[in-house]
C-alpha positions as CSV (number, residue, x, y, z in Angstrom):
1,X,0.0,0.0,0.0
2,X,2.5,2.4,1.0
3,X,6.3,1.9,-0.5
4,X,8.3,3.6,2.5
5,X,11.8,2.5,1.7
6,X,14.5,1.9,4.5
7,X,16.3,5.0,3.9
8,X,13.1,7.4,4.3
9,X,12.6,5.4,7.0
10,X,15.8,5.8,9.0
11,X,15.5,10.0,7.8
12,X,12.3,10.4,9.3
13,X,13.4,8.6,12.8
14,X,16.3,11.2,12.1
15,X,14.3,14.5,12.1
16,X,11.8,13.0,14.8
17,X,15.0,12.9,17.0
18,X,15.6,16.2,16.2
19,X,12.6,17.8,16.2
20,X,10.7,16.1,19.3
21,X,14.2,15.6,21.1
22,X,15.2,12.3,22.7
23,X,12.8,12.9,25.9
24,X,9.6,13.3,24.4
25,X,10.6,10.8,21.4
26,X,8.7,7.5,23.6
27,X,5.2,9.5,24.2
28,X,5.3,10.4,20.8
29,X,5.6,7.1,19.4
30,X,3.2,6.0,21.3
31,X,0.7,8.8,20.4
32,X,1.5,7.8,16.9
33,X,1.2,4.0,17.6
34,X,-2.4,4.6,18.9
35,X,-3.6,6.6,15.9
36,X,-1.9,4.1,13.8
37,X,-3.9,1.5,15.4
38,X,-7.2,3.3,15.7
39,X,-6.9,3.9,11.7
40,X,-6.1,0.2,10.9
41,X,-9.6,-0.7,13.0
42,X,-11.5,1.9,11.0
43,X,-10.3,0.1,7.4
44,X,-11.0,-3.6,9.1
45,X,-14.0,-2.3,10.2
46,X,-15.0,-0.5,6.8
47,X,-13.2,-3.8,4.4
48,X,-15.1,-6.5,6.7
49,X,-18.5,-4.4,6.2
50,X,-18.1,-4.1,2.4
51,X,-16.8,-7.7,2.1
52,X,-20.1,-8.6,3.8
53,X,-21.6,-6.1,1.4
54,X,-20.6,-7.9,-1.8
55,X,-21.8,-11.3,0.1
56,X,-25.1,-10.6,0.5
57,X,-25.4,-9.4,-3.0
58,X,-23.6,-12.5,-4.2
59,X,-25.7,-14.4,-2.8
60,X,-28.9,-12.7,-4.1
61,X,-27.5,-12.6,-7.3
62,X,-27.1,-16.7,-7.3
63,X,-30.8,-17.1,-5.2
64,X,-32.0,-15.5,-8.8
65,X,-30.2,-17.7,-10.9
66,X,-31.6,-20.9,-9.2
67,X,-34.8,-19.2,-9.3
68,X,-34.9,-18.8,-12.7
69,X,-33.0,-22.3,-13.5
70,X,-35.9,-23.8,-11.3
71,X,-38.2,-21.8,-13.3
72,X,-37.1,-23.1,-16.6
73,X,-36.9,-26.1,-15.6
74,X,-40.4,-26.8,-14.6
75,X,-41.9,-25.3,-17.5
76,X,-39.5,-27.9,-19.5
77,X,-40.8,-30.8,-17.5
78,X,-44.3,-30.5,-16.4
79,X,-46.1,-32.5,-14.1
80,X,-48.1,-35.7,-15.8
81,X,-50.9,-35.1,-14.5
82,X,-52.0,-31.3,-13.9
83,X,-54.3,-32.5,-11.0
84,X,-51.7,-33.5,-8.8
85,X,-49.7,-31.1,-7.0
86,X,-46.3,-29.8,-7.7
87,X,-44.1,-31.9,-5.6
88,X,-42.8,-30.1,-2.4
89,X,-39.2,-29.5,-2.8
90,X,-38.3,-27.7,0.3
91,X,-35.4,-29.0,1.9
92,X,-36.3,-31.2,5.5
93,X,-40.2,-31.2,4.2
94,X,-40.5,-35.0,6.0
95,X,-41.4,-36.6,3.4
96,X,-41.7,-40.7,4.0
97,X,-39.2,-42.5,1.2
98,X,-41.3,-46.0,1.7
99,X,-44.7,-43.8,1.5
100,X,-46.2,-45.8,4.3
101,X,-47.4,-42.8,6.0
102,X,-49.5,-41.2,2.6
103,X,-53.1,-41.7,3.2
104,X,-52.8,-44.3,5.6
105,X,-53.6,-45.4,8.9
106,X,-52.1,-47.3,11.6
107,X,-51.9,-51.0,11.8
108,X,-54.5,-50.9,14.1
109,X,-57.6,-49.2,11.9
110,X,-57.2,-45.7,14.0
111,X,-56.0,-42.6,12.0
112,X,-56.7,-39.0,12.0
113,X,-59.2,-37.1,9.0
114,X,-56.2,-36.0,7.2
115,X,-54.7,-38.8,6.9
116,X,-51.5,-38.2,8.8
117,X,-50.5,-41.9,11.0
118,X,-51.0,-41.9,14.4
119,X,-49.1,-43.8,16.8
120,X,-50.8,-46.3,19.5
121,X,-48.8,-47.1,22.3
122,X,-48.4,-50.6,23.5
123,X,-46.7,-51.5,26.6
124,X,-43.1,-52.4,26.6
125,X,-42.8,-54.3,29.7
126,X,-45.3,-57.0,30.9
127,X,-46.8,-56.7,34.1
128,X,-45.0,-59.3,36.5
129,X,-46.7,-61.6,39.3
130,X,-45.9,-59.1,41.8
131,X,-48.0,-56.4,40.4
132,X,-51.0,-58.9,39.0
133,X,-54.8,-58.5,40.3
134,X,-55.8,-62.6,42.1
135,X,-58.2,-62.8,39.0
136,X,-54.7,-62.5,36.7
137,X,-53.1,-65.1,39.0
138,X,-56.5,-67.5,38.9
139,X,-56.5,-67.4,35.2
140,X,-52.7,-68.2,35.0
């Protein structure tokens, strides 16, 4: 960015010397060292923020390409049959790859209006003699 060359540097440390005098030389470098610094923040701060800039309109550029792509392509391949709907291709949309759960019910006849499957709960663990009723233990 800047070409500052060994030799300018060395003649500006020379007239610093002179001009500021060896005393004051240390508060002035550090006076300089935090203006230094505070402009280096400003441009990180001002190249992050127009990096993020040209991100976000990257990425709205390419969101329109696939729209369009998408576009053209479903216009090339239509769906077979117009009464159907157009499949959902929203990513994470749930969709079942074996199709049990389209239009159908549990295995044991009980299912909701739409459609959707519900889930009966059986029990997991048999009861054991200890907890059983006497007419459980008669009929064993």
């Amino acid at each position: 960015m800047f070409d500052v060359a060994p030799t300018e540097l060395l003649l500006v440390a020379f007239v610093a010397i002179i001009v500021i005098g060896p005393k004051d030389l240390p508060k002035a470098m550090r006076f300089v060292g935090h203006w230094v610094g505070r402009a280096r923040g400003v441009a990180r701060q001002f190249r992050s923020g127009f990096d993020a800039m040209v991100r976000e309109a990257e990425l709205e550029e390419m969101e329109k390409r696939w729209k369009e792509e998408n576009e053209r392509i479903m216009r090339e391949h239509p769906s077979p049959d117009p009464a159907l709907p157009a499949p959902d291709t929203t990513e994470g949309s749930g969709d079942d790859p074996a199709g049990a759960g389209e239009g159908r019910t549990g295995g044991d006849g009980a299912g909701e209006e739409d459609g959707a499957p519900v889930m009966v709960e059986k029990p997991l663990v048999h009861p054991s003699e200890d907890d059983a009723t006497p007419a459980d233990k008669a009929a064993q």
